[in-house]
C-alpha positions as CSV (number, residue, x, y, z in Angstrom):
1,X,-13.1,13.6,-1.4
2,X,-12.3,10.7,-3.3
3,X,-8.5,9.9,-4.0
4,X,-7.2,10.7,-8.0
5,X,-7.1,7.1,-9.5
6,X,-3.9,5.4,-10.4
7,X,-3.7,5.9,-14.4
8,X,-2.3,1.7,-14.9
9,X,-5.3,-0.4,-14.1
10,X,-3.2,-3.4,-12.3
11,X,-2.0,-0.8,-9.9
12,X,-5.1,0.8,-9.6
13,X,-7.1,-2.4,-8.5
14,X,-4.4,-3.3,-6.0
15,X,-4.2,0.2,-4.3
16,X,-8.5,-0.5,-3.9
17,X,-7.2,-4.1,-2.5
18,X,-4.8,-2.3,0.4
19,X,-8.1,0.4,1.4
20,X,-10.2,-2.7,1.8
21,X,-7.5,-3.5,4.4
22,X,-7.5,0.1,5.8
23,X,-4.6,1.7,3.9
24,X,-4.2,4.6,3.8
25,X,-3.4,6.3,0.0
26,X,-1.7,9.8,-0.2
27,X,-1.1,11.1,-3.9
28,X,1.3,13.5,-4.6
29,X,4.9,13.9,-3.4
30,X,8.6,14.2,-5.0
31,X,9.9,11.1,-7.3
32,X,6.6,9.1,-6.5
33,X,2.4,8.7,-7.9
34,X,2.2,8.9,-4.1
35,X,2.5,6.6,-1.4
36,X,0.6,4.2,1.2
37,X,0.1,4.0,5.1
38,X,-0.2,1.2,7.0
39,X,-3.4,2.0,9.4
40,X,-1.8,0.5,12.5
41,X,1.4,2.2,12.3
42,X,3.3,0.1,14.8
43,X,6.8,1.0,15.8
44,X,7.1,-2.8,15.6
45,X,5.6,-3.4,12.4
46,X,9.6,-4.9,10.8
47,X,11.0,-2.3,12.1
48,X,9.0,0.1,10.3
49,X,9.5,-1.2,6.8
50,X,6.2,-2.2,6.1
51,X,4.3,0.8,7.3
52,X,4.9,3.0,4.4
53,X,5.0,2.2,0.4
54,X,5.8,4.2,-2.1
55,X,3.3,3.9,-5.1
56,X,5.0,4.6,-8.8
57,X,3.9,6.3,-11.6
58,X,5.1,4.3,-14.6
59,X,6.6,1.2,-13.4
60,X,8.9,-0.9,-15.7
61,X,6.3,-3.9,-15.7
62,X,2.9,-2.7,-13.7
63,X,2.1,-6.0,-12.9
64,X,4.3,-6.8,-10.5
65,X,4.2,-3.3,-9.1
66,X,1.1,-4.3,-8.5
67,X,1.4,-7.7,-7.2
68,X,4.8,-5.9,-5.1
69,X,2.1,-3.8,-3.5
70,X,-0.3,-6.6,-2.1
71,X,2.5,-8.3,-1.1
72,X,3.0,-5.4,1.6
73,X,-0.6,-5.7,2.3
74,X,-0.5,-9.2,3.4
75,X,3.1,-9.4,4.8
76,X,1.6,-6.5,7.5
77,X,2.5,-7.9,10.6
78,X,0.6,-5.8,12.8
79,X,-2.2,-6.6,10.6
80,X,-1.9,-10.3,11.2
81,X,-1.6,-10.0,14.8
82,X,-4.9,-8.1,15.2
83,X,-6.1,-10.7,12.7
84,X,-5.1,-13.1,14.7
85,X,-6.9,-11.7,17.7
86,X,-10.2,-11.1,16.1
């Protein structure tokens, strides 16, 4: 079943950016829109930091909720190692 779609488009777009990469997006939850998984979930992935992102509702400025979201994307660690490796 397909996942409920992010109601700001910015956001929306980069939560389809981070499943291209193999996130994993759960909606729902206490204080959140929902939140993202990293697919490797490495105990050494920054110490964890990285592996799970909460996703907003109604950010202050979607934009760079948007652009904060990528950045955890691409700052995945685990996911430039087995980039690396490939």
């Amino acid at each position: 079943m397909p996942r409920k779609k992010h109601p700001k488009k910015d956001i929306e777009d980069a939560l389809q950016y981070a499943e291209q990469h193999g996130w994993f997006i759960d909606v729902g939850g206490s204080h959140a829109w929902g939140r993202m998984y990293c697919p490797y979930n490495d105990t050494n992935c920054r110490c964890g930091e990285f592996c799970i992102a909460s996703i907003w509702s109604t950010p202050k400025n979607p934009a760079n909720h948007a652009r904060q979201v990528k950045r955890v994307v691409d700052n995945c660690t685990a996911q430039r190692t087995q980039n690396f490796e490939d």
